[in-house]
SEVEX-680988 format. One record per residue: x, y, z of N, C-alpha, C in turn. Coordinates in steps of 0.001 Angstrom, whole numbers, plus 500000, padded with zeros to 6 digits. Example, Ala and Ser with C-alpha at 12.3 -4.5 7.8 and 13.67 -1.06 7.14 Angstrom:
<nodes>
513190494310507800512300495500507800513200496700507800 512850497750507080513670498940507140512900500030507870 
</nodes>
This chain:
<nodes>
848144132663628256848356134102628066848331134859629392 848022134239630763847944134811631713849035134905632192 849733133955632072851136133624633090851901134623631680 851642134955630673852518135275629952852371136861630128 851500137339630728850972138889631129850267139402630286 849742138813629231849486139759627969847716139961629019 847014139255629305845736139479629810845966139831631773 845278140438632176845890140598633895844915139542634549 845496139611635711844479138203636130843174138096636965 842614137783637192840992137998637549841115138865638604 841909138760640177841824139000641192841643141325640779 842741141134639469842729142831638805841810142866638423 841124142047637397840025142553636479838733142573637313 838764141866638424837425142176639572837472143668639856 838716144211640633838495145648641353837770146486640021 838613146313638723838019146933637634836002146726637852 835533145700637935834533145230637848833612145543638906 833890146229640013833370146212641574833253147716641379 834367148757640812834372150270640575833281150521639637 833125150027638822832654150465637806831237150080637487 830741149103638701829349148206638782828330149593638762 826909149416638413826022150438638629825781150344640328 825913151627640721826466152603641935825501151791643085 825653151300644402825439150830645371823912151727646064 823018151571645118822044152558646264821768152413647140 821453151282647385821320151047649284822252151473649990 822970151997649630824265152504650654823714154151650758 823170154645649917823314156379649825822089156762648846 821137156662649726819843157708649273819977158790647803 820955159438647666821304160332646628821878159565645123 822109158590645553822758158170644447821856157632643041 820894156953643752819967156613642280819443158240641550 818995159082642391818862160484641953820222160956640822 821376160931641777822684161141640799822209160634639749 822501159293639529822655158677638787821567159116637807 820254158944637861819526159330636807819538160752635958 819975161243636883820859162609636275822087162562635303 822620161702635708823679161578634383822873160819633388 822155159889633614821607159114632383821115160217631656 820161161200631885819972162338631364820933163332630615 821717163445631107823044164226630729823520163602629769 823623161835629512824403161662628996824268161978627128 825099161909626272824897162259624833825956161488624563 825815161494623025827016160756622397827752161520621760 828867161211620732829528162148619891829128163171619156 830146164239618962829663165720618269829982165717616945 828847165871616211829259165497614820828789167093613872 829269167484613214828555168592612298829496169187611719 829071170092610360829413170611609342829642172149609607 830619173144609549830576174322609908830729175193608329 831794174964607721832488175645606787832150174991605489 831310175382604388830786173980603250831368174672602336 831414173656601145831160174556599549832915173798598799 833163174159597770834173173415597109835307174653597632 836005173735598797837081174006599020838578174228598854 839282175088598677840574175053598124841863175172599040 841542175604599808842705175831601343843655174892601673 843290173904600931844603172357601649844241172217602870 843110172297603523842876171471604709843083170107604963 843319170221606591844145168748607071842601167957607986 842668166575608264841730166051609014842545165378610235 842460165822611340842983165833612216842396165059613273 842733163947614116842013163100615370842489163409616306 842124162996617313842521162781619178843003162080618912 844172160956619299844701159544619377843866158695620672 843357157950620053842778156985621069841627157919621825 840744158548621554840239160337622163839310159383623407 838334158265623353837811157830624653838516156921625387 839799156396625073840690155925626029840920156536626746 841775157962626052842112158854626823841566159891627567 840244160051627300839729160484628387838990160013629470 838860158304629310838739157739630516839311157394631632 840692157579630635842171157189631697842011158390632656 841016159825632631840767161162633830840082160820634289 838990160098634367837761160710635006837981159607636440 837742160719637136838059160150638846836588159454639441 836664158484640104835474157581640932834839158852641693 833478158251641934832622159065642964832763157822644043 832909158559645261832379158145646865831284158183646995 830485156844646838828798157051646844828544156833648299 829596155904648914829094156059650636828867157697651081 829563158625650680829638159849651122828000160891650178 827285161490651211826269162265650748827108163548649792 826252163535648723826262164520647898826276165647647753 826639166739647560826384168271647783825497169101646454 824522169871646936823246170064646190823630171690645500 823707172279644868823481173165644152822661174209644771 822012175442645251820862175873645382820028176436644452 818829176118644777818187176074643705817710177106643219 817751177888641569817867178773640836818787178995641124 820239178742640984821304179714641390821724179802639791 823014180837639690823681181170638642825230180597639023 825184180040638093826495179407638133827972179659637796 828893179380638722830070180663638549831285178948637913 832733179991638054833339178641637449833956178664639076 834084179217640118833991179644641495833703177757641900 832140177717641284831466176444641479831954175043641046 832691175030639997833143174581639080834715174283638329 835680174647639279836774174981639067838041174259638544 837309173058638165837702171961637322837253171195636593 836918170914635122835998170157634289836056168152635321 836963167504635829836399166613636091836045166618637502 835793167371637946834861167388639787833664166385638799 833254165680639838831853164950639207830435166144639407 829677166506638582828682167238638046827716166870637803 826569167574637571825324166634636878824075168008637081 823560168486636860822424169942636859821201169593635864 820851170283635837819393170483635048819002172456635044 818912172497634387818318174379634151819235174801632740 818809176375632467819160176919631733820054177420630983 820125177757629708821871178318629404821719179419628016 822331180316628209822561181465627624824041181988626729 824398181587625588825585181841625604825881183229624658 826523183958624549826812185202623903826698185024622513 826446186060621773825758186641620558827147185777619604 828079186248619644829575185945618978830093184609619534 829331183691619890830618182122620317829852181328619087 831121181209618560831137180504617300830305179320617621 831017178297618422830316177087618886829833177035620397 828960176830620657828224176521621888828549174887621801 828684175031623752828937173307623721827913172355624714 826783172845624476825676172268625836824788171372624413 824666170222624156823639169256623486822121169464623922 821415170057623286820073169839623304819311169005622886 818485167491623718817584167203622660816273168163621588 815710167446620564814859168366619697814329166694619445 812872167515618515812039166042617779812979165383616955 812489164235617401813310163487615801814928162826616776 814838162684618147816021162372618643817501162901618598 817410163993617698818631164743617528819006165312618573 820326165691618736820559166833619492821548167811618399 821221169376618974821718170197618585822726171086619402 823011172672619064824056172839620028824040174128619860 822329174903620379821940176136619972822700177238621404 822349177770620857822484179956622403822002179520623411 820869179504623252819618179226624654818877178260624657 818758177923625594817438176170626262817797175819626909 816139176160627421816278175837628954815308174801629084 815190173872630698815529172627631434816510171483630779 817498171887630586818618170645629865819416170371630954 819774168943630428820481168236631725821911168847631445 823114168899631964824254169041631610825322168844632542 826400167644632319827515167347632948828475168296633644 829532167809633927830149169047634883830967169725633712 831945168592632603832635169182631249831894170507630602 830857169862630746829617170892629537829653172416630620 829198172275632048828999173211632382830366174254632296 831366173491632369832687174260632648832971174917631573 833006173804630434833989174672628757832527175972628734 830851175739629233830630176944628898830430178364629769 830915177902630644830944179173631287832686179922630768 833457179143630492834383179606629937834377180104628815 833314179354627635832835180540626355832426181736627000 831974182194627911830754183333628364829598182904628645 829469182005628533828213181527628890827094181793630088 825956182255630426825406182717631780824672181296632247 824382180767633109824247178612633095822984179307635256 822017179209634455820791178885635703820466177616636377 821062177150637086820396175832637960819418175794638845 818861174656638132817178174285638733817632173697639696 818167172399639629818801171787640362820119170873640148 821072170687641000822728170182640443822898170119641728 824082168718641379825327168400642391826332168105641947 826866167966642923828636167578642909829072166879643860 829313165258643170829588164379644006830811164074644620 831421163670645710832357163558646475833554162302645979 834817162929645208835635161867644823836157160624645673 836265159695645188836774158198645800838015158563645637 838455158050646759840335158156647124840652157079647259 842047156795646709842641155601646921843170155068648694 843904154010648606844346153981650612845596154783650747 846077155368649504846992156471649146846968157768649394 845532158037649361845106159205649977844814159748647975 845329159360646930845043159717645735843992159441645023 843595160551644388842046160367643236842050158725642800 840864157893643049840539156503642639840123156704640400 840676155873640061840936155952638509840654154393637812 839129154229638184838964152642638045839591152309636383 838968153482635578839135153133633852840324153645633659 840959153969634165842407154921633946843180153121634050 842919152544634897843757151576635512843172150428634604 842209150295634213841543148871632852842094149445631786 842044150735631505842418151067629623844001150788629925 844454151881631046846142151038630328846218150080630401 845887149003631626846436147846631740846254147224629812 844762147102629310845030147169628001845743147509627199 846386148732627072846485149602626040848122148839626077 848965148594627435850130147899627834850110146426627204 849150145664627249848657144342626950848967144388625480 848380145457624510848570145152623470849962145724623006 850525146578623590851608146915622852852600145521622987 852470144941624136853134143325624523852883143146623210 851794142192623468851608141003622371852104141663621227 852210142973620758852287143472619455853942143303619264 854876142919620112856111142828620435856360141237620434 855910140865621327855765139104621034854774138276620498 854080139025619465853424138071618431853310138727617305 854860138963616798854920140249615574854165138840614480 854344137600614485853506136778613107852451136300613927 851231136454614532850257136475614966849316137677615466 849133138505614482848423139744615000847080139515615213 846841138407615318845385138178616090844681138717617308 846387138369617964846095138824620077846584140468619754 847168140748619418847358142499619132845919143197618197 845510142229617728844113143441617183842481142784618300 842679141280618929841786141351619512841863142356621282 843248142667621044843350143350622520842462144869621768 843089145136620751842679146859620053841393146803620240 840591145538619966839355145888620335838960145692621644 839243145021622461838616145521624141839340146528624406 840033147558623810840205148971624052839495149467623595 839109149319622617837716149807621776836575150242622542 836528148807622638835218148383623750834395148765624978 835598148983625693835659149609626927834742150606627162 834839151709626193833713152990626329832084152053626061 831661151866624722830604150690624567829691149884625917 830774149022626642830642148590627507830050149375628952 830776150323629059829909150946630113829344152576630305 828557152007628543827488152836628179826489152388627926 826489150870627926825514150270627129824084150597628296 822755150710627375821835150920627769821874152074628827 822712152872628943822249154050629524821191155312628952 821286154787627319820232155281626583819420154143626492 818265154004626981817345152860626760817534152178625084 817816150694624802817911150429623791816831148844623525 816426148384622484816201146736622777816886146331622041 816845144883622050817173143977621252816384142595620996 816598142025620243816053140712619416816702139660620407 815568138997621214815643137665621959815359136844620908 815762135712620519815754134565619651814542133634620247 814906133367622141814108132217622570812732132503622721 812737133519622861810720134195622416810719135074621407 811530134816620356811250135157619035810804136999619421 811343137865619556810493139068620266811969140380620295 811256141270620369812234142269620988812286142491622521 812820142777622880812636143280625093813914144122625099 813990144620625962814449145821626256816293145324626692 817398145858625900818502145361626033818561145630627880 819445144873628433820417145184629711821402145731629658 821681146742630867823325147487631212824376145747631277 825563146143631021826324145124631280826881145406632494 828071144435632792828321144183634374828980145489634830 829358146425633531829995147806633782829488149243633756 828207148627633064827422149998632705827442151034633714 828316152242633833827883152960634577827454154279633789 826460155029634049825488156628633351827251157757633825 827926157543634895828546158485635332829761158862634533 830477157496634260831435157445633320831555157454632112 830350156705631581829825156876630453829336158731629536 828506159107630574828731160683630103829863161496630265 830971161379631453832011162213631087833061161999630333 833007160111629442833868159852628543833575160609627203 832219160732627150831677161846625819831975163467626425 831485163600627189831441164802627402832981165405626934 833665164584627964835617165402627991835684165464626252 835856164503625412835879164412624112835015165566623324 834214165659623422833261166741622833833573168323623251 834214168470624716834188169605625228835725170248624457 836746169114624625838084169483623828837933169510622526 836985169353621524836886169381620083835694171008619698 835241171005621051834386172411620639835221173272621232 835943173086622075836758174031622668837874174524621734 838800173677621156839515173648619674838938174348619176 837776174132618083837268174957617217836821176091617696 836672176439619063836297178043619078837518178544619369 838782178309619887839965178959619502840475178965618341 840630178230617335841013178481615979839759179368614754 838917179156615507838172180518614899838797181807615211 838845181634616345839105182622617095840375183600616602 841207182537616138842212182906615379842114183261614198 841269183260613565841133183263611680840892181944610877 841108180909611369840825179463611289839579179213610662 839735178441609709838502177840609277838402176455609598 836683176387610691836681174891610546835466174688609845 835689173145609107835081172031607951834082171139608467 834573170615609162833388169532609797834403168940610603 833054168307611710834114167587613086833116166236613123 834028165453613491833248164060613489833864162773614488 832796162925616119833253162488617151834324162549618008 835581162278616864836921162250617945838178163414616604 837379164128615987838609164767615239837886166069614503 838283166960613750838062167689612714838577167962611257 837960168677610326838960169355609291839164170520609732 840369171665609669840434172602609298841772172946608278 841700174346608082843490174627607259844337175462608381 843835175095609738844655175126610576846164174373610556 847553174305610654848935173994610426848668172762611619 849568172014611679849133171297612899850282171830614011 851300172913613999851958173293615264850657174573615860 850261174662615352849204175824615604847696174583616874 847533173928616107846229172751616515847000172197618208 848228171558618003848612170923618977849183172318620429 849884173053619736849335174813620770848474175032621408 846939174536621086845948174750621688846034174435623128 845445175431624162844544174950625334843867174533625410 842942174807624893841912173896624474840609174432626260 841095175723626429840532176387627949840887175212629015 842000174413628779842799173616629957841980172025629688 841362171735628851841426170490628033842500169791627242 843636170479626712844301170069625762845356169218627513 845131169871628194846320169326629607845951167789629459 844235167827630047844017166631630730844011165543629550 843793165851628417844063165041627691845824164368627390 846578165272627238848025165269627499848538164589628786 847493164540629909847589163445630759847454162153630721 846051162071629787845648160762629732846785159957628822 847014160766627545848130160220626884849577159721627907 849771160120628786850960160021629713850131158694630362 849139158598630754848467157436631554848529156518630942 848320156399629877847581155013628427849062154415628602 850117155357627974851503155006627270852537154747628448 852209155431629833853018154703631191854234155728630575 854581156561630153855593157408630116855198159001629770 856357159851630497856073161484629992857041161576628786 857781161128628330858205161130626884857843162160625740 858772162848625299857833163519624171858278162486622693 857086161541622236857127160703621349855655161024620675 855585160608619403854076160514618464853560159783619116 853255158812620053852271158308620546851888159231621972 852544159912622335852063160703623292851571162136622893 851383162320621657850645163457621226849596163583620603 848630164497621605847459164661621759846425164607620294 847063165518619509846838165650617850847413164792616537 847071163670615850847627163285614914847387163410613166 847160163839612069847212164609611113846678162783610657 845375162772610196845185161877609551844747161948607884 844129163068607429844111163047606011844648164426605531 845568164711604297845815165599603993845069166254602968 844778166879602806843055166769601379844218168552600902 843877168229598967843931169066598611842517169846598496 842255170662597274840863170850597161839764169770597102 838657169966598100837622169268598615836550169814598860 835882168711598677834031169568598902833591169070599869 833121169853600469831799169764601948830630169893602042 830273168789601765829120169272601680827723169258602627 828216168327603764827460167924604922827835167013606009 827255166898607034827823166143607992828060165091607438 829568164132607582829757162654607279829924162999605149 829665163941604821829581164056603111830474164974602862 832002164489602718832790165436602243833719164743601566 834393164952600920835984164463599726836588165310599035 837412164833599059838970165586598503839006164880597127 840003165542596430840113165134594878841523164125594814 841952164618595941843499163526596272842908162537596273 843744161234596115843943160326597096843784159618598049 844922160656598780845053160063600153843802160770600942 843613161925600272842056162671601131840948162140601438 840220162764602408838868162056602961837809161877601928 837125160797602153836138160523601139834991159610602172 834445160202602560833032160524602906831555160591602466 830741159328602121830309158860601212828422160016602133 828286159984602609826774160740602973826055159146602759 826740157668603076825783156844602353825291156708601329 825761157464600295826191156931598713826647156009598176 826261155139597466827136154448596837827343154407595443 828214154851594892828478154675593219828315153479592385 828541152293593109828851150796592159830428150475592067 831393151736592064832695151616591943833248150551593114 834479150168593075835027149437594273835079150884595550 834754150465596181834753151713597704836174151970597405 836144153465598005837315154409598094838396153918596939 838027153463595564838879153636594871839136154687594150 839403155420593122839593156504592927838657157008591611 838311155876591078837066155883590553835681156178591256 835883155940592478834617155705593509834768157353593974 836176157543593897836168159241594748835201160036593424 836152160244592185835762161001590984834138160591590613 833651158835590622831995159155590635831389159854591786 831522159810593115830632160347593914830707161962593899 832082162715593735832402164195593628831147164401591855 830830163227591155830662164219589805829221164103590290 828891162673591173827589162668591017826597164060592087 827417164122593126827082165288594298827022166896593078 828364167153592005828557168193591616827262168724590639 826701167090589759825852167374589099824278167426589666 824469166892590951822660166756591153821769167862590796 820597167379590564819596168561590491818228167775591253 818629166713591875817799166216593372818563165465593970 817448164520594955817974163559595146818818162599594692 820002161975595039820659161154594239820391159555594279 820358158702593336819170157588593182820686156207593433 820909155621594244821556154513594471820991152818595076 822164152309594476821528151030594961822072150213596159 821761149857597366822228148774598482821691148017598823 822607146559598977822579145607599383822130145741600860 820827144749601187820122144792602363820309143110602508 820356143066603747820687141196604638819334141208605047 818989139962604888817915138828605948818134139460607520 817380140142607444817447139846609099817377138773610430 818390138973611149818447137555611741817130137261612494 816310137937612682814985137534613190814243136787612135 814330137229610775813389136885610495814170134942609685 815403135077609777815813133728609942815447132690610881 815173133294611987815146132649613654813515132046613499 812623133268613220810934132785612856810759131883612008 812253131903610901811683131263609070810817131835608878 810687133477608632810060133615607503810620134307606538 812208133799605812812898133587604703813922132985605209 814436132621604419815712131858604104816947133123603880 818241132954604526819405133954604309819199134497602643 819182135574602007819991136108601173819772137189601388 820748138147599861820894139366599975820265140230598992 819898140842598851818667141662598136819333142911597995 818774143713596730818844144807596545817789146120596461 818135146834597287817024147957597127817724149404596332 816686150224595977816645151292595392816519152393596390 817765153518596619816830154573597957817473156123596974 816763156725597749816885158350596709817536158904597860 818626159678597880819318159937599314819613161586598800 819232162186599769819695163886599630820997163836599660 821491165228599457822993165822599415823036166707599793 821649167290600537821960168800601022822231168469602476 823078170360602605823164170165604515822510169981605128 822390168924606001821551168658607012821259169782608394 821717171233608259820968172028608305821441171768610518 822331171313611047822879171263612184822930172544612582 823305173839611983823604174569611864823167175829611284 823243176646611025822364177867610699823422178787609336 823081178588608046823643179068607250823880180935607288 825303181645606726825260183022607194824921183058605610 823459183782605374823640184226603745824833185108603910 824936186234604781825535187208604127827462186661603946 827626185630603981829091185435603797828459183693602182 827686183526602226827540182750600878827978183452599711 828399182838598881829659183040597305828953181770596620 828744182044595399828671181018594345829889181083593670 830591179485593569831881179302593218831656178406592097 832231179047590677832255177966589634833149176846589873 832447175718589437833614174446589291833253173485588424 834824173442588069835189172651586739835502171278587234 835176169912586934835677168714587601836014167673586785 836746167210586078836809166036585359837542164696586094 836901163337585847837034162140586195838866162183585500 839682161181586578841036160900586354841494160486584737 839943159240584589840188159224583273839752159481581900 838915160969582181838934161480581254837243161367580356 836680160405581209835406160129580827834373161147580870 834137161226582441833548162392583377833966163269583545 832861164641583290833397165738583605831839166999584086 832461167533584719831098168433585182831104169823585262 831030170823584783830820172504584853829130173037585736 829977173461586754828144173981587916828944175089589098 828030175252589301828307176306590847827805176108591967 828386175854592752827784175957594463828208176499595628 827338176821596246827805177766597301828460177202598150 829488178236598407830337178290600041830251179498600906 829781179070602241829681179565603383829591179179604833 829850180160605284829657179799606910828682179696607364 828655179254608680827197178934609483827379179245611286 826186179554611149826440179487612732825842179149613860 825699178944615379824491177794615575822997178580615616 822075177906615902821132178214615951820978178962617162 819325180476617091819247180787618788818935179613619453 818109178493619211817296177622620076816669176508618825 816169175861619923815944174564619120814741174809617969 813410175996618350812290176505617601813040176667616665 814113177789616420815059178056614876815031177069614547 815549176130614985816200174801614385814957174024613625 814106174027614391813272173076613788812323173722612694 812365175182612842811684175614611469812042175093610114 813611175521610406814430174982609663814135173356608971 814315172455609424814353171592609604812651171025608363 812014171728609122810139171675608736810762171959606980 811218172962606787811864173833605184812400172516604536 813245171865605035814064171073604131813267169948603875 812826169506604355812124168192604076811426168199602827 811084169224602158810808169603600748811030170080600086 812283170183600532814107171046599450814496169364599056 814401169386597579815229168240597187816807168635597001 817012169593596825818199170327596122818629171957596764 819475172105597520819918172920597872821539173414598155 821798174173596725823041173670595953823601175066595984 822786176268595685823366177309595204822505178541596220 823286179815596111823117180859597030821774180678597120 820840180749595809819517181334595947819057180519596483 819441179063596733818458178172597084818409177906598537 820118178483599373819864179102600855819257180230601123 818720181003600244818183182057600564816779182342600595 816138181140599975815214180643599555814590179802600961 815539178864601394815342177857602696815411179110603770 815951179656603981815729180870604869814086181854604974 814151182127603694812640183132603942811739182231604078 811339180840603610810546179590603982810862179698605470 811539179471605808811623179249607627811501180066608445 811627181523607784811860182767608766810437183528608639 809928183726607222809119184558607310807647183965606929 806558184591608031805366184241607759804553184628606546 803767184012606462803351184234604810802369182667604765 801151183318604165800247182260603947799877181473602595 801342182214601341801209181788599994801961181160599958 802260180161598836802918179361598244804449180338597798 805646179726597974806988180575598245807327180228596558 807586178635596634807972177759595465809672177428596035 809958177539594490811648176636594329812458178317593980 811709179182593012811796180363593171811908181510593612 812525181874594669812629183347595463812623184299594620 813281184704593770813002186045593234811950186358592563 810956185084592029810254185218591535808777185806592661 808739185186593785808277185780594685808146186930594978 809522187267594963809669188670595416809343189293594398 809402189293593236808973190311592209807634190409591964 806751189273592236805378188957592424804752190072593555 805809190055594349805017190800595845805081192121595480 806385192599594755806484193847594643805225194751593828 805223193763592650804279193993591508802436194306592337 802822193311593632800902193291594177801118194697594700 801792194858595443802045195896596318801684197506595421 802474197337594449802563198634593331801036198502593069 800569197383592509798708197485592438798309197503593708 798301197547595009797737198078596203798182199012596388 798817199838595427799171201342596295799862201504597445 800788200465597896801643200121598959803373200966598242 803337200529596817804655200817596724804984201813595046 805171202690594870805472203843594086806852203311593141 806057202892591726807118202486590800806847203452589526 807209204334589375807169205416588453807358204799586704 807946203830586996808480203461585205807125202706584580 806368202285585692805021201545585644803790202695585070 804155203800585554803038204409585369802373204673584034 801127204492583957800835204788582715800660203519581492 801517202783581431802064201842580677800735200717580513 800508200595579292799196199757578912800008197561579643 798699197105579791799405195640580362800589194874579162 800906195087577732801499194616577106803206195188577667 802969196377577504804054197215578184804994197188579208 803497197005580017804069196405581536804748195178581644 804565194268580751805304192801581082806634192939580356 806398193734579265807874193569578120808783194884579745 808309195502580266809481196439581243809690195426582698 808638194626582459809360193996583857809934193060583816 809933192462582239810502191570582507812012191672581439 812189192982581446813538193586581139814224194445582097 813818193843583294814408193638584654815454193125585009 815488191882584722816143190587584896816155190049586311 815197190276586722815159189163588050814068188568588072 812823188268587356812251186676586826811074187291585688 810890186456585310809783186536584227808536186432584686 807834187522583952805822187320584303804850187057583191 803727186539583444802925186785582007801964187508582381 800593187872581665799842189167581677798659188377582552 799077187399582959797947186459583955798450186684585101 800079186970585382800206186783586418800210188432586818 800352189375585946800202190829586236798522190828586721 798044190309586164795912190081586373796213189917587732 796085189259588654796479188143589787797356189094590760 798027189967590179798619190933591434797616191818591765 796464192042590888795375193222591575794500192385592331 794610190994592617793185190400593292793912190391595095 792957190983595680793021191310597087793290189931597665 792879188686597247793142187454597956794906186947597876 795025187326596824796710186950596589797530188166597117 797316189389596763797661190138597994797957190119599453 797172188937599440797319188669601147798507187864601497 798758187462600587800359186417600542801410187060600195 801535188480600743802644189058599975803343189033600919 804558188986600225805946188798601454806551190529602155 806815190635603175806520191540603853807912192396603223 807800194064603877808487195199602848809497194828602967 810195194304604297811628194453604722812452193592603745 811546192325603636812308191294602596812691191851601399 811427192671600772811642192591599161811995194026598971 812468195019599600813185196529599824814274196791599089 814903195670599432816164195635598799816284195399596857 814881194440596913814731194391594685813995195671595027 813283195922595363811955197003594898813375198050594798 814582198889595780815274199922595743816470199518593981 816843198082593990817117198112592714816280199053591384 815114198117591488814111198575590214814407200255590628 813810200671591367813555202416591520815249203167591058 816307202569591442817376202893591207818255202831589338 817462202078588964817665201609587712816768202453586745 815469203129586860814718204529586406815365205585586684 816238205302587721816647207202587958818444207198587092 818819205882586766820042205706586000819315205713584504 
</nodes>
C-alpha cells in the first residue's frame, strides 16, 4: 500500500511526528510554562440545550463537515526556539492584542460579558467536573479562539497573566501547518482507496478512522486520565502519545466551539431559534442559505479554508461546504442536552440514555421513548446490559458475561443553562404510537434560557435539581427557581403556590398584609373563602399554623408572593 500511495511513507510521517512531539523545553525556558497553560485552557466539546419544550417549527440538525479535521488543517506551529511575548500584567484586553483567532494564545484572568449575549463563549470549570459558559469568572484559563470570539461578543477580558507565542515558518518563508499537512495527506489517502477499492471498503473506512483519530491522538492525556495495566493488575496514570501536544489539542476544540457559539449568537441575533448544539453541529429552524451566510465574526472563513485544505481544491462542491443539513425533524421534543426526537423518521432521536427494549432507532423505539418522556411523572425506570470488566477478567474474579441492571434515569434539563420563566408556555400535547397502541394527552413547557451570571447561579441551581424528580411543566420551573433563588429556612415542597398562599395567609395573621375579605370571618369561613380562590387548598390546621411565630419565620419574602396576594385583593374589589 505504500508504493501504491494510499499510506505516505515514513520519511513524511516522521516530520508529522517531530512537529507535533511535546514541545522541546530544553531549548526555551518559556515553553513548559506555555505549555501548561494550554493544558489548562484546554476543554472539550460544547454541548447544551437552549430552546426546549414540544416543538413545531420544522427544525433542521445541522454539522461542520469533518469540524476537527478542519480545523486542524488552521492551526499554525509555534517557534519554541524563539522567546515568547508576555501580556502585562492586569491589563485589559483589546482585539488590537488579538487580531486574529489563530495567533497562538494562552492567559489566565477575568471575563465580563454584556447583559444581552445570548451565548458566552469562555468554558468555566465548576464542582462535579463540568464546565459551563456563564457572564463572569474570574482566574480562568482561556485560549487565543476563546479570547477573540469574546471580545467580539462585547466582552471586557482582564489578564493576570498571557502570551503569545511566535509562529514556525516554513524554508518558504510560510506559516508551518504540521496537522494541516497529516489530515489531508489522510483525508487524500482515503478518497484514493475509496476509488481503488470500491469492493474492499476496509482500507477506505480504516483510513476514516485515522482521520478520526488524529484529534484523540494528540489530546490524549492532556487532561490527566488512567488506565488499567493488566501486568500489575492496577490502574496508573495513562501516557501522552508520541503526538500529544496541550497546544493543538486546545485550539482544535477551541476553533470548533468558537464557530458553533459564534453561529448561534448571530442567528439569534436574527430571530433564530436555537435547540441544542452538540460538539460539531446544532438544531435550529434556521433555512440552511441563511446558516451557510454566516460569518460566523470571521470563523465561517477559516473554516472555509480548512475545507479548501482537507479537499486540495477551491471548487464550489458539497464537500467543500462548511454546513451540511443532517436531520430534517418535523415536530420534536427537547428536552435536554443529548435528549431530543422528532416524530419523523428520518429525525433525530436522541435517547438521554434511555432505553425502551425496542430495536434502537426503530420507529417503535422513536414512538416508545417520545410516550415514555411525554408521560413521566419521575424518573424513568430502564434496563442495561453491563460487560465483565476486563480487569476483573485479567484478576479472575469472574468469568466474561453480560448482566443486566436496573437504573432510574431523569428527563429533566440538566439545567446548563438558566431557564427565562417569563417566556415559559404550557403546551398541550396529543401523541399517539404509529400503531395505534400508545397514546398520551399532558402538557409541558416550552422556553428559553439563558446563561448563567456565574458559576454560584449555576450551582444553586444545580443543589435544586438533585431533588426535582420531575420537572415537566411551568410551575415546576418556577418552583426550581424560588428553591435556588430565594432564601428561606422552610420547607418549599413540590408545590409553589401552595407556599405562596401559606405565606400570604401567615403574613395576614402577622399583620404584615391587609386582606379585607378575611376580616371578621369565623375559621370555618375562612377556609371555605380561601379555598374558593383557586390557587391551592388549606385545612383549619394549616390556617392554626399560620398564627405560630415559628412558621412565620419561613415565610417567603413580599416581592415573591405580591403578585397572588394583588390577585386575591383584586378579586374583592371585582
Amino acid at each position: 500500500m505504500l508504493d501504491e500511495g494510499i499510506i505516505p511513507s515514513k520519511e513524511e510521517c516522521m516530520k508529522f511526528l517531530k512537529a507535533t512531539r511535546y514541545v522541546p523545553r530544553r531549548d526555551n525556558p518559556d515553553a513548559r510554562l506555555v505549555t501548561e497553560y494550554f493544558e489548562e485552557a484546554y476543554t472539550g466539546g460544547f454541548n447544551a440545550s437552549f430552546y426546549l419544550g414540544w416543538i413545531t417549527d420544522q427544525p433542521t440538525d445541522y454539522d461542520l463537515q469533518n469540524a476537527y479535521p478542519t480545523a486542524m488543517a488552521n492551526i499554525i506551529d509555534i517557534d519554541w526556539s524563539k522567546n515568547v511575548r508576555d501580556f502585562p500584567r492586569n491589563y485589559e484586553l483589546s482585539l488590537q492584542d488579538l487580531m486574529n483567532p489563530l495567533i497562538p494564545a494562552v492567559a489566565v484572568g477575568d471575563f465580563d460579558f454584556p447583559d444581552d449575549c445570548y451565548c458566552p463563549n469562555i468554558p468555566v470549570p465548576v464542582k462535579g467536573g463540568m464546565k459551563i459558559y456563564p457572564r463572569h469568572a474570574k482566574h480562568v484559563y482561556m485560549s487565543g479562539p476563546d479570547m477573540y470570539l469574546a471580545l467580539k461578543l462585547g466582552a471586557r477580558i482582564k489578564v493576570f497573566r498571557g502570551f503569545t507565542c511566535m509562529m514556525l515558518e516554513t524554508k518558504e518563508g510560510k506559516p508551518s501547518q504540521c496537522l494541516a499537512y497529516a489530515v489531508t495527506n489522510l483525508v487524500q489517502d482515503r478518497m484514493k482507496a475509496k476509488a481503488m477499492y470500491k469492493d474492499k471498503p476496509l482500507v477506505e473506512k480504516s483510513l476514516k478512522t485515522m482521520v478520526n483519530s488524529c484529534y484523540g491522538k494528540t489530546a490524549q492525556n492532556v487532561s490527566p486520565k488512567s488506565r488499567y495495566n493488566a501486568k500489575i493488575m492496577g490502574r496508573v496514570d495513562a501516557e501522552p502519545s508520541a503526538v500529544t501536544s496541550p497546544y493543538h489539542a486546545t485550539y482544535t476544540t477551541a476553533l470548533v466551539r468558537c464557530m458553533l457559539i459564534a453561529s448561534i449568537n448571530q442567528l439569534h441575533d436574527m430571530g433564530y431559534h436555537l435547540y441544542s448544539v452538540t460538539t460539531d453541529g446544532f438544531i435550529t429552524d434556521a433555512p440552511i442559505d441563511i446558516v451557510r451566510s454566516l460569518d460566523a465574526y470571521g470563523f465561517a472563513q477559516i473554516f472555509q479554508n480548512g475545507r479548501y485544505i482537507l479537499n486540495q481544491t477551491h471548487e464550489a462542491c458539497e464537500a467543500n461546504q462548511v454546513w451540511e443539513p443532517k436531520h430534517f425533524n418535523e415536530t420534536f421534543l427537547n428536552i435536554t442536552t443529548r435528549g431530543n426526537v422528532a416524530v419523523n423518521d428520518e429525525g433525530v432521536l436522541a435517547h438521554n440514555s434511555y432505553t425502551t427494549g425496542e430495536i434502537k432507532d426503530s420507529r417503535a423505539d422513536r414512538d416508545a421513548y417520545i410516550i415514555a418522556v411525554l408521560s413521566r411523572e419521575g424518573r424513568l425506570r430502564c434496563s442495561t446490559k453491563v460487560w465483565t470488566e476486563f480487569s476483573e477478567n485479567v484478576e479472575r474474579k469472574h468469568d466474561f458475561h453480560v448482566s443486566e441492571t436496573i437504573r432510574q434515569l431523569s428527563m429533566n434539563f440538566d439545567y446548563k443553562r438558566c431557564p427565562l420563566i417569563e417566556t415559559a408556555k404550557d403546551t398541550p400535547v396529543h401523541y399517539e404510537s404509529l400503531n395505534g397502541k400508545y397514546a398520551v394527552d399532558t402538557i409541558i413547557a416550552e422556553y428559553d434560557t439563558r446563561p448563567f451570571d456565574d458559576a454560584e447561579e449555576f450551582l444553586n441551581y444545580r443543589k435544586t435539581m438533585q431533588d426535582e424528580d420531575c420537572v415537566k411543566a411551568t410551575d415546576d420551573l418556577k418552583r426550581v427557581k424560588v428553591k435556588s433563588t430565594v432564601k428561606t429556612k422552610g420547607y418549599i415542597g413540590k408545590n409553589l403556590n401552595r407556599k405562596i398562599l401559606l405565606s400570604i395567609l401567615m403574613g395576614y395573621r402577622a399583620g404584615l398584609y391587609q386582606i379585607p375579605e378575611l376580616d371578621g370571618l369565623k375559621q370555618a369561613e375562612v377556609i371555605e373563602t380561601v379555598n374558593s380562590w383557586g390557587i391551592s387548598t388549606i385545612s383549619i390546621n394549616d390556617w392554626k399554623n399560620c398564627s405560630r411565630s415559628k412558621r412565620q419565620e419561613n415565610m417567603l419574602p413580599g416581592e415573591l408572593v405580591d403578585p397572588t396576594l394583588q390577585k386575591i385583593l383584586r378579586r374583592k374589589e371585582a
